[in-house]
C-alpha positions as CSV (number, residue, x, y, z in Angstrom):
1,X,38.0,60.4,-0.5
2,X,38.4,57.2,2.1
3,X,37.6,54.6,-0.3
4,X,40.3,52.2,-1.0
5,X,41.5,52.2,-4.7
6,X,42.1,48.6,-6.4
7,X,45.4,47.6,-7.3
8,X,43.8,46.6,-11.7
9,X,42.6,50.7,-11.6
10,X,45.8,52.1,-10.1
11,X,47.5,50.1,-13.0
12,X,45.6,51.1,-15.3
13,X,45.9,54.7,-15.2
14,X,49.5,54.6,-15.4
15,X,49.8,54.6,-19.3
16,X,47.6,57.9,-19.1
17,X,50.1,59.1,-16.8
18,X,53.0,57.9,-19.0
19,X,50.9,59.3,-22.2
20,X,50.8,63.0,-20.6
21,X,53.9,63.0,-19.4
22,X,55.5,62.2,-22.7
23,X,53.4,65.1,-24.3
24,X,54.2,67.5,-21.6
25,X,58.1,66.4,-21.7
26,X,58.5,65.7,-25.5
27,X,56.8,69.2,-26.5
28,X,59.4,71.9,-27.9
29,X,57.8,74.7,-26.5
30,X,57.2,73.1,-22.7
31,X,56.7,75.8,-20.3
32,X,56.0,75.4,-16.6
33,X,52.4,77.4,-17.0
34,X,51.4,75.1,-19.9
35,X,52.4,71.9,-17.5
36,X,50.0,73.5,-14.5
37,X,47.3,74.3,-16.6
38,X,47.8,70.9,-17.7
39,X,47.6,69.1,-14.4
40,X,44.9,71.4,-13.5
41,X,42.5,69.9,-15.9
42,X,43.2,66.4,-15.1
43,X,42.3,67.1,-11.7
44,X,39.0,69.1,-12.7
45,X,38.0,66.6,-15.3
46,X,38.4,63.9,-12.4
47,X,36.7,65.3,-9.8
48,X,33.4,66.1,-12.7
49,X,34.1,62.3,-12.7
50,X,33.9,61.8,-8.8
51,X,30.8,63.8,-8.5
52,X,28.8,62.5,-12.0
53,X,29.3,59.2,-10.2
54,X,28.3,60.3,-6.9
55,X,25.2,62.0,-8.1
56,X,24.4,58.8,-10.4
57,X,24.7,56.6,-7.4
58,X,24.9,58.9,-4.2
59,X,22.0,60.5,-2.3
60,X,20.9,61.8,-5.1
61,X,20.4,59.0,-7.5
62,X,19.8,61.3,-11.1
63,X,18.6,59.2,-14.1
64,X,21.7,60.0,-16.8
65,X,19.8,61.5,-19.0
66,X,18.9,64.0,-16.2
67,X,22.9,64.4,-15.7
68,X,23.0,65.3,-18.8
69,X,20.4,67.5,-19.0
70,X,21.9,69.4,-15.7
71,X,25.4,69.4,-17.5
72,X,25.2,70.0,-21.2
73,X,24.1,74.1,-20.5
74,X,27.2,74.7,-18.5
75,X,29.5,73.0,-20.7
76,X,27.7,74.9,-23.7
77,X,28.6,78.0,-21.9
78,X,32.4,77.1,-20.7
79,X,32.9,76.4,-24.8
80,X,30.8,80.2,-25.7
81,X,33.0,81.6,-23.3
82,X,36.7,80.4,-23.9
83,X,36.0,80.7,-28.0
84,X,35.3,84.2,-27.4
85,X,38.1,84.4,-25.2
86,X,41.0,83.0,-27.3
């Protein structure tokens, strides 16, 4: 997103890199779909990250309880939804 990443954080995210790898790999029942869906929610999960922060700090500038408040419902309603679904 044009800001420079430190050298510590890009280090540090290697183990969780490592750590799903090894799942994904060390799985009997790997399957390409499984992998996508996989990295698919890595990349969801940090962009909620990226824009809980930029709300936090951005423009913005919600109080975290507030976050919360705007983001408990909807992941309330993803959970309702997938249990019914599965």
């Amino acid at each position: 997103l044009g800001k420079p990443i430190s050298r510590q954080r890009i280090v540090s995210v290697i183990p969780i890199i490592l750590g799903v790898a090894m799942a994904c790999f060390g799985d009997m029942s790997y399957t390409a779909l499984g992998f996508l869906i996989t990295v698919a929610c890595i990349v969801l999960a940090a962009l909620k990250v990226v824009a809980s922060g930029e709300m936090l700090t951005g423009d913005i500038k919600l109080h975290p309880v507030d976050l919360l408040a705007h983001m408990a419902p909807l992941a309330m309603f993803q959970c309702l939804v997938l249990s019914f679904l599965t």
